[in-house]
C-alpha positions in Angstrom: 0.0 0.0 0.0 1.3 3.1 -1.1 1.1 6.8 1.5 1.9 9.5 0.0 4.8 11.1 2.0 3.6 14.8 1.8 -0.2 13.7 3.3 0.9 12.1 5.7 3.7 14.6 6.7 0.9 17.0 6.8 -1.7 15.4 9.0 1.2 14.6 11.5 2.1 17.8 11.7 -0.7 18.8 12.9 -1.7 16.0 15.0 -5.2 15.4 13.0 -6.9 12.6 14.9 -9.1 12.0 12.0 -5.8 10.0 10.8 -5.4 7.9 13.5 -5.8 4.4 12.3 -5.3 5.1 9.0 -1.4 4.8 9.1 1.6 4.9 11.9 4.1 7.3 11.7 7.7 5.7 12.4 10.8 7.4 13.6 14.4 5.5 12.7 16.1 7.7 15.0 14.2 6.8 18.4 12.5 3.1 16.4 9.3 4.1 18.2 6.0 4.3 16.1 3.3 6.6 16.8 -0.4 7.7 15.8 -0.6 10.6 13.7 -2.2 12.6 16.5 0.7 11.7 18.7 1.3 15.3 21.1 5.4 14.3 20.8 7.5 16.8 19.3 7.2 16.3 15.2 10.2 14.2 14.0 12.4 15.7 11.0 12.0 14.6 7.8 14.7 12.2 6.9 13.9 10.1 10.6 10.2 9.2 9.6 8.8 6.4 7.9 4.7 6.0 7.0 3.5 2.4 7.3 0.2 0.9 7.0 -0.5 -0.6 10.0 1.0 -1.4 13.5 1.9 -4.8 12.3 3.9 -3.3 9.7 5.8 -1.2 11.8 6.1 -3.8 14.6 7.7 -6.2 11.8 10.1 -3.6 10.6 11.5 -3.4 14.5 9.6 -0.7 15.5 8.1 -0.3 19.2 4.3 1.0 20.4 4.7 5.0 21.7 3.9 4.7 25.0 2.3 8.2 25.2 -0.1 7.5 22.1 -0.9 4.0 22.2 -1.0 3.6 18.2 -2.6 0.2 19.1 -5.6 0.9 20.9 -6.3 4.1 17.8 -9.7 3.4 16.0 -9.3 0.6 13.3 -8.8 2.3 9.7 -11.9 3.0 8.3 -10.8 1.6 4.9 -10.8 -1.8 6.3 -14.1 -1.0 7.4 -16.1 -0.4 4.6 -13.7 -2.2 1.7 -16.0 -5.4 0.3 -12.6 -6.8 -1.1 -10.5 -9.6 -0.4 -7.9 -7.3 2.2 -11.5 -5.5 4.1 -12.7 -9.0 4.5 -9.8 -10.5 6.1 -9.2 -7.6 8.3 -12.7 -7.9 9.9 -12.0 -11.7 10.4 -9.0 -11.2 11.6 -10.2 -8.5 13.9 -12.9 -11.0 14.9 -9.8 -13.9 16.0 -10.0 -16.2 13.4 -6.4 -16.6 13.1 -6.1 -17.1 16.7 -9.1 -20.0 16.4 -8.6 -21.1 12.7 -4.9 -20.2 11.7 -4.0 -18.9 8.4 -5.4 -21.8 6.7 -9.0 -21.3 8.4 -8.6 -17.7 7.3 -7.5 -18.3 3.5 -10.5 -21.4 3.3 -13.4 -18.5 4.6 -12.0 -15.9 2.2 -11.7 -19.0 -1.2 -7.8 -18.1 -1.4 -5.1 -20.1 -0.7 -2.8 -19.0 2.2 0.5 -17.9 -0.1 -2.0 -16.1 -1.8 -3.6 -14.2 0.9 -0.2 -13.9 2.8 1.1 -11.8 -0.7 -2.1 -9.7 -1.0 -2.0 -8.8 3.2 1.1 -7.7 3.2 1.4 -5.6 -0.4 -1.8 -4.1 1.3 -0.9 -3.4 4.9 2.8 -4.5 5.0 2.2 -7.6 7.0 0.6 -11.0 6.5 -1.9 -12.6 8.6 0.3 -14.4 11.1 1.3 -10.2 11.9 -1.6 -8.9 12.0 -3.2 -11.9 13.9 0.2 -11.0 16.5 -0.1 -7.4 16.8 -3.8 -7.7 17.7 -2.9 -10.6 20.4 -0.1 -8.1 21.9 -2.9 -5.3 22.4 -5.7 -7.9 23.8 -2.6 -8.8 26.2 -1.7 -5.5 27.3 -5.3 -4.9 28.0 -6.1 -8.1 30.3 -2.5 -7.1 32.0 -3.2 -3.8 32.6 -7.0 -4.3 33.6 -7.4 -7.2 35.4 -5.5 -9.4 38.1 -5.0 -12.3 36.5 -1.9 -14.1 36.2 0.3 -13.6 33.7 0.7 -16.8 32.9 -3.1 -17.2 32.5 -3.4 -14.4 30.1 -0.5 -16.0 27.9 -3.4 -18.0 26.7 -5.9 -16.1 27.0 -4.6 -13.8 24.7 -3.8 -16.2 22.0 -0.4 -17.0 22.9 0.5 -20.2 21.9 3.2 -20.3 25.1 4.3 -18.6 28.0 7.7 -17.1 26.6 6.2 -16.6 23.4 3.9 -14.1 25.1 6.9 -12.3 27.2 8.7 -11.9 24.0 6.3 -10.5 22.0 5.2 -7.8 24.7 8.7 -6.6 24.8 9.3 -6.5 21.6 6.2 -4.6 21.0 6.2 -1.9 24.1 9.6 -2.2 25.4 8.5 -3.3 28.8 7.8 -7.2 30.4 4.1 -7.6 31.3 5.6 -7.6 34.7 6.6 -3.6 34.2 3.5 -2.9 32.1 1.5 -4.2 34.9 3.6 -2.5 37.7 3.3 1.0 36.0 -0.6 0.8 36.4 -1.0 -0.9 40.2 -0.7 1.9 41.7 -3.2 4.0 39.7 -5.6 0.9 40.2 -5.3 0.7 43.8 -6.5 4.2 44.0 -9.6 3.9 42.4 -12.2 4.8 44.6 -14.4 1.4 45.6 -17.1 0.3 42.9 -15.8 2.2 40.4 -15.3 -0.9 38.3 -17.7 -3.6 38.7 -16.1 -7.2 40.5 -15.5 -9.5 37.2 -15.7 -7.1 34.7 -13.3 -5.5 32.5 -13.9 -1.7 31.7 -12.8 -0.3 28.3 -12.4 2.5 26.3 -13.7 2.4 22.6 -11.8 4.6 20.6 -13.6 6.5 17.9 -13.2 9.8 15.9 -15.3 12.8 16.6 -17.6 13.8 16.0 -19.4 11.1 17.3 -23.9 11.4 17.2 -24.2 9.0 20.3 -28.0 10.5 21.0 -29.0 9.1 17.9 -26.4 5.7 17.8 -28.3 4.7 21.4 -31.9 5.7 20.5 -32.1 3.3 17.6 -31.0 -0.1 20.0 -33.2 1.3 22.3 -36.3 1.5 20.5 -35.6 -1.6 19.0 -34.3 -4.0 22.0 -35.4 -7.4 22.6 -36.4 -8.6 25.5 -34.5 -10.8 27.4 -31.4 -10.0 24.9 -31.0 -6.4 25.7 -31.8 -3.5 28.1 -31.4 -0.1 27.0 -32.0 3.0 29.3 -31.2 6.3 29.6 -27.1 5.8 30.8 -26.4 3.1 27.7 -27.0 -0.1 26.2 -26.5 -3.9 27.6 -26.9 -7.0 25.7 -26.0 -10.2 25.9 -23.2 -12.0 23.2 -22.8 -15.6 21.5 -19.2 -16.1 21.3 -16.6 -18.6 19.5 -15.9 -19.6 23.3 -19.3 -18.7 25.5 -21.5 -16.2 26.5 -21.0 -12.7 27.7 -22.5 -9.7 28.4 -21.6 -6.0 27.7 -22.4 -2.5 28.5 -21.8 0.4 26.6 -22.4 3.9 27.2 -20.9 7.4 26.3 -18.2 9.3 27.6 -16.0 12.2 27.2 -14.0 11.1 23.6 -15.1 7.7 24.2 -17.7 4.8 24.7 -17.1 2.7 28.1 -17.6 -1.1 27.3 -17.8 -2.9 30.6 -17.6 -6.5 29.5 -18.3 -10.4 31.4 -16.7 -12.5 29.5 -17.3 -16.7 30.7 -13.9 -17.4 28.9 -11.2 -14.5 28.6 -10.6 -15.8 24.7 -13.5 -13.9 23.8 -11.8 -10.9 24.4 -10.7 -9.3 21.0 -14.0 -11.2 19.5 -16.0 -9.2 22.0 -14.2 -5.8 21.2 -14.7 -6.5 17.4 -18.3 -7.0 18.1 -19.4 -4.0 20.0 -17.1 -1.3 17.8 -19.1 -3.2 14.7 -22.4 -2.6 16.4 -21.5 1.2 17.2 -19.7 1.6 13.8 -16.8 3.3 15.6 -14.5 2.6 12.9 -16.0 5.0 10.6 -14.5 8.3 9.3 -17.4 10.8 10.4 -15.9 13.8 8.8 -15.6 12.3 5.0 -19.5 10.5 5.3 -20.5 14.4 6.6 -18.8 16.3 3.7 -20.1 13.7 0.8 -23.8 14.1 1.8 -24.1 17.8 2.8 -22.6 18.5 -0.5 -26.5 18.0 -1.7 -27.9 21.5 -0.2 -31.2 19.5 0.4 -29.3 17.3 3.2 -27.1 20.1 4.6 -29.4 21.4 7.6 -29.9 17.6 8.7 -25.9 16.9 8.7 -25.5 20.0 10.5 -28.0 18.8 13.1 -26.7 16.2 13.6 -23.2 15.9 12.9 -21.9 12.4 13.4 -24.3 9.8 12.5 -23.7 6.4 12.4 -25.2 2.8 11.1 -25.7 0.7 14.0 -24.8 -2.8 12.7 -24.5 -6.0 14.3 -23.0 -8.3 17.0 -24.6 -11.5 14.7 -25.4 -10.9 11.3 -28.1 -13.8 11.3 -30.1 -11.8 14.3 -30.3 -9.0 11.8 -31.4 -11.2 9.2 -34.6 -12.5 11.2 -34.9 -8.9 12.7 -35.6 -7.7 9.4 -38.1 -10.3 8.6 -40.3 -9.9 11.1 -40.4 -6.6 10.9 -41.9 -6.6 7.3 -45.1 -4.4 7.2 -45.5 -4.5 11.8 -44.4 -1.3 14.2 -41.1 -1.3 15.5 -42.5 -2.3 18.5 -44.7 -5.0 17.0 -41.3 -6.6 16.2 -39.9 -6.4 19.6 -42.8 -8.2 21.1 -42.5 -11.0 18.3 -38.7 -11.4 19.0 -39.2 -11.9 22.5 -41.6 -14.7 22.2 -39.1 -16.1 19.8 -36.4 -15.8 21.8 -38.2 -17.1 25.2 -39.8 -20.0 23.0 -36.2 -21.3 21.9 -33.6 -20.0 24.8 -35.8 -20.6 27.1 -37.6 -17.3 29.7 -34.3 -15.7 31.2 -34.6 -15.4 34.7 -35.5 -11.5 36.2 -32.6 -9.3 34.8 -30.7 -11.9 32.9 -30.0 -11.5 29.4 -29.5 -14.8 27.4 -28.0 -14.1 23.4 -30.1 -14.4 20.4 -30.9 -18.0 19.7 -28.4 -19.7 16.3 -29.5 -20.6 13.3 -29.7 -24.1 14.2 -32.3 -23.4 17.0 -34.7 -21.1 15.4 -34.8 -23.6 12.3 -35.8 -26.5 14.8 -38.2 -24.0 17.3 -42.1 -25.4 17.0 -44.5 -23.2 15.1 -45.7 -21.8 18.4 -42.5 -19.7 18.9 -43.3 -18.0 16.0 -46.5 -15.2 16.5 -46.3 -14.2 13.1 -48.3 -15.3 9.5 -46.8 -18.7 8.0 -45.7 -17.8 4.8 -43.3 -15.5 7.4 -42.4 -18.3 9.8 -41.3 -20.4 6.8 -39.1 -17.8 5.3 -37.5 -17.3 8.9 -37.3 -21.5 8.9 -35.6 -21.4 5.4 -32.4 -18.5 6.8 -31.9 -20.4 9.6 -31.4 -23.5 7.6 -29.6 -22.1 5.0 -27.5 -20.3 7.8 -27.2 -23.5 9.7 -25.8 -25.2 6.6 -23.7 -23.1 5.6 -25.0 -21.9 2.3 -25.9 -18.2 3.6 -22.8 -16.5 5.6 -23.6 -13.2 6.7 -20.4 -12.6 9.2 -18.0 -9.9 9.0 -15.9 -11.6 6.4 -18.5 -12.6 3.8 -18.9 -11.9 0.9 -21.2 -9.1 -0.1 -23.0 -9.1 -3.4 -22.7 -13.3 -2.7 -24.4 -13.7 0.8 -27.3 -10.5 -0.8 -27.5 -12.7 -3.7 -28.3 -16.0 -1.9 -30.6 -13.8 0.7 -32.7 -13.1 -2.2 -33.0 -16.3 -3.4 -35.1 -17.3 -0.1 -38.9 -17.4 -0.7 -40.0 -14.4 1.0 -36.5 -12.0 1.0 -36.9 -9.2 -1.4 -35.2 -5.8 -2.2 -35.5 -4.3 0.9 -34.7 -7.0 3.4 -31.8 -8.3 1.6 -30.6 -4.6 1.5 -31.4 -3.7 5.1 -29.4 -7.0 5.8 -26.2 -5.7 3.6 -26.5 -2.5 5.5 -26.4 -3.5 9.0 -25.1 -7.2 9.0 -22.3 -6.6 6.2 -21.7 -3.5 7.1 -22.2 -2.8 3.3 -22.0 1.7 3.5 -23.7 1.9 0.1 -27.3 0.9 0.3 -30.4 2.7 -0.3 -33.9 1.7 0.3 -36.0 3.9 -1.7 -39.3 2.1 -1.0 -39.0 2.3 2.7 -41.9 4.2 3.5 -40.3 6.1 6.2 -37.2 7.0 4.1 -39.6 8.3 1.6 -41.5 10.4 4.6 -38.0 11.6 5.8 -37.0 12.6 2.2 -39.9 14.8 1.8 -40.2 16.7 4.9 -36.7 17.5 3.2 -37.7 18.4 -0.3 -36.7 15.9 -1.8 -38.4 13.8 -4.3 -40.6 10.7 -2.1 -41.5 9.2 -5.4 -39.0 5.6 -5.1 -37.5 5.7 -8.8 -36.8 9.4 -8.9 -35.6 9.4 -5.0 -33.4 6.6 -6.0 -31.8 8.4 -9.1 -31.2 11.6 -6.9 -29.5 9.5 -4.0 -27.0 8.4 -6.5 -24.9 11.9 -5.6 -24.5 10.4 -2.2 -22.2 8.1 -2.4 -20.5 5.9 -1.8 -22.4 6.7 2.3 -25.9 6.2 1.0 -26.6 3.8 4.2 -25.7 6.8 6.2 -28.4 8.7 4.2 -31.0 6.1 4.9 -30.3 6.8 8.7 -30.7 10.7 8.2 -33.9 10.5 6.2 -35.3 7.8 9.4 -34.3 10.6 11.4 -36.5 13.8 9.9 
C-alpha cells in the first residue's frame, strides 16, 4: 500500500486525529511508532517512515509509543467499509479467526489459498496474517494485564499465545517493557480507584472512535428496538448479551468524554478481541465521520440535517443472522410489533431468562428447529425465517464480517419471502455494506420529503446516486426527519 509522504507529513504535523488508524508514523532515530495525532514533538523529515498498520511497523523493529498508544487508535476505516479480499480479512482477523482457525481457516473463509492471501495482506498493509493476527494478540494482552489481576501466565493463553515465553517476547518486543513492568506502571493507579468504580468481574474499556461522534441518535435506535431478554437499553447506555466462538458474555456500553465505556463479562477471557470487534461493529466506531459528513451535505437538500446532527452512524451487528430475522419480522409490523415477536421467539427457543438476565439471540440451528408456536407471526413469514436459519445453519448463507457481499445478498434473495428491501437492510447492517439505499421504505420516503426531496422511489433513487458511496448513512438521516 502506497502513502503519500507529503499527506501524511501534513496530518502529522498537525496532529489530526481524524488520521489515526489510517497509518503509523515511524521514527528511525528513536524506532518508536506513533499515531498521527501523537502530542510528541514532530520528528524531522529524513527520521520518519509512514507504514500501514501497526503490524507493519512492529515487523520492521519498531516499538508502540507509550504516550499514544497507536494500538488501541480506531481501526482504519478503509478496512471498514472495503468489500474486497484485504477489508474482509481484516474484519476476520479482527474477529480472531487466526487465533481460532490459523491462516489456513482464514484463507479457506475468504476461497484463497494461504500464499495467496499472505502476498495480498502484506502488499496491502505491509504484514501478512500471522502479523496482523500477532499485533492484535499483543494489544488484547496488554489490555487483560493492565485491567485485570490475572496471572500472567493465564493471560498467555488467554490472549492467543500459543506459550508462555512466546507471550513475554512479543510484549517486549512490541512496548519495550515485560508484562511484569507494564502491569507494575498501572497498580498503583488501580489501587486508588475509589471502591465500585469498576464492577467485581468485569473488564472496563475504552472504545476509541473519531469525533464527531452522534451517540443520542447511535443509542436511541438499539433502544427502541431492543429485545427482551437480549437487551436493556436506558437512559445511561446499552447492555446486551453476546454468543461467542468460546461462551457467552455480556456487555455494556455507554458514552463518555472522547469515548464509549464497554464494561464487559466474559465466561472465557478468549472472547476478548472477538467481543471488542463485536461491539465497535455494532456502534460503527471505525468510521471516518468527517468524510461520510462532507459527501452528503454536499446535496444542499441534506445540509441542515448533517449540521443537526453531525456524526451519524449505522448501528450494525454483533450477529449478522439476528439482523437477518430482525428484518423479517419486521416486514409491514411497528417497531414495536417486532420487539414483542422477538421476544416470544427468543423465550420459546432460549428458554424465559430469569428476572434481569440476558440470554443471546438463539443460532440458526435453534430457530430452524423451534415449534410453530414460537413463531406469532403469518406462515408464509415463519417459513421464510425456517428457510435462513437453515440455510444459515448449513452453511449456504454466511452473513459474518468476512462474507462476501454481493454473494451472501445474492443468496438472501434467493429465499422465498427475502426481497429488495430486506436483503438490503441486511447488507446494510449485517455486512456492514455503506452503500445501500432503500428507496421504497416508506419512512425513508417520509424523511426525504419533509426534506424536499423527491418521495416518489424511482426518482428518489436516481437523486440519491450523488451520495455516495455513504448512502446507508443517508437512509439513517432521512429515518431521522
Amino acid at each position: 500500500m502506497e502513502l503519500e509522504f507529503e499527506r501524511c507529513y501534513r496530518a502529522v504535523d498537525s496532529r489530526d486525529p481524524r488520521f489515526d488508524g489510517w497509518f503509523v508514523t515511524a521514527v528511525t532515530s528513536t524506532g518508536i511508532y506513533c499515531r498521527p495525532s501523537c502530542p510528541a514533538v514532530t520528528p524531522k523529515r529524513a527520521n520518519v517512515r509512514f507504514l500501514p498498520s501497526a503490524a507493519a511497523a512492529q515487523r520492521a523493529g519498531f516499538r508502540a509509543c507509550k504516550r499514544c498508544r497507536p494500538d488501541a487508535a480506531p481501526g482504519s476505516p478503509e478496512w471498514d467499509v472495503r468489500a474486497d479480499v484485504v477489508g474482509r480479512a481484516m474484519r476476520l482477523i479482527g474477529d480472531g479467526i487466526v487465533d481460532r482457525e490459523g491462516v489456513p481457516g482464514l484463507a479457506a473463509r475468504l476461497a484463497y489459498t494461504t500464499r495467496h492471501l499472505t502476498r495480498i495482506l502484506t502488499a496491502e498493509l505491509g504484514a501478512g496474517p500471522l502479523a496482523l493476527a500477532r499485533a492484535q494478540r499483543a494489544q488484547t494482552a496488554r489490555i487483560l494485564v493492565e485491567s485485570t489481576d490475572l496471572g500472567l501466565a493465564e493471560i498467555a493463553f488467554a490472549a492467543g499465545f500459543g506459550s508462555v515465553r512466546q507471550f513475554n517476547d512479543t510484549v517486549r518486543e512490541v512496548y519495550a517493557a515485560a508484562p511484569s513492568e507494564l502491569r507494575a506502571a498501572v497498580r498503583d493507579g488501580r489501587s486508588a480507584r475509589k471502591e465500585g468504580d469498576a464492577e467485581p468481574g468485569a473488564l472496563t474499556l475504552r472504545l476509541a472512535y473519531r469525533p464527531p461522534l452522534h451517540a443520542e441518535s447511535l443509542f436511541e435506535f438499539l433502544a427502541a428496538r431492543a429485545i427482551p431478554g437480549v437487551e436493556l437499553a436506558g437512559p445511561d447506555g446499552y447492555t446486551r448479551a453476546l454468543r461467542l466462538p468460546h461462551g457467552t458474555a455480556t456487555v455494556a456500553l455507554a458514552p463518555a468524554a472522547g469515548h464509549v465505556a464497554a464494561t464487559l463479562r466474559l465466561t472465557d477471557l478468549r472472547d476478548l478481541a472477538p467481543a471488542v470487534a463485536r461491539c465497535r461493529r455494532l456502534l460503527d466506531l471505525d468510521a471516518d465521520p468527517v468524510a461520510v459528513d462532507e459527501t452528503l451535505a454536499a446535496d444542499p437538500l441534506l445540509t441542515p440535517a448533517v449540521t443537526k446532527e453531525p456524526g451519524l452512524r449505522v448501528p450494525r451487528a454483533v450477529d449478522g443472522f439476528e439482523v437477518a430475522v430482525r428484518a423479517i419480522v419486521g416486514q409491514q409490523i411497528s417497531v414495536a410489533g417486532a420487539r414483542t415477536v422477538l421476544g416470544r421467539l427468543v423465550a420459546a427457543t432460549a428458554g424465559a431468562p430469569s428476572p434481569g438476565e440476558l440470554v443471546p439471540f438463539p443460532g440458526a440451528a435453534a430457530v430452524a428447529e423451534a415449534p410453530d408456536e414460537a413463531f406469532a407471526m403469518p406462515a408464509a413469514r415463519r417459513a421464510t425465517i425456517r428457510a435462513l436459519a437453515t440455510a444459515v445453519a448449513d452453511g449456504e448463507v454466511t452473513l459474518h464480517d468476512g462474507a462476501d457481499r454481493a454473494e451472501a445478498e445474492a443468496a438472501l434473495r434467493r429465499i422465498p419471502g427475502i426481497g429488495a428491501w430486506t436483503a438490503g437492510y441486511v447488507a446494510m447492517r449485517a455486512l456492514g455494506d455503506p452503500d445501500v439505499f432503500l428507496p421504497t421504505d416508506l419512512a425513508v420516503r417520509r424523511g426525504a420529503a419533509r426534506l424536499g426531496l423527491p418521495d416518489d422511489p424511482a426518482r428518489l433513487d436516481e437523486h440519491a446516486r450523488r451520495w455516495r458511496p455513504w448512502r446507508s448513512y443517508a437512509v439513517l438521516r432521512l429515518w431521522r426527519q
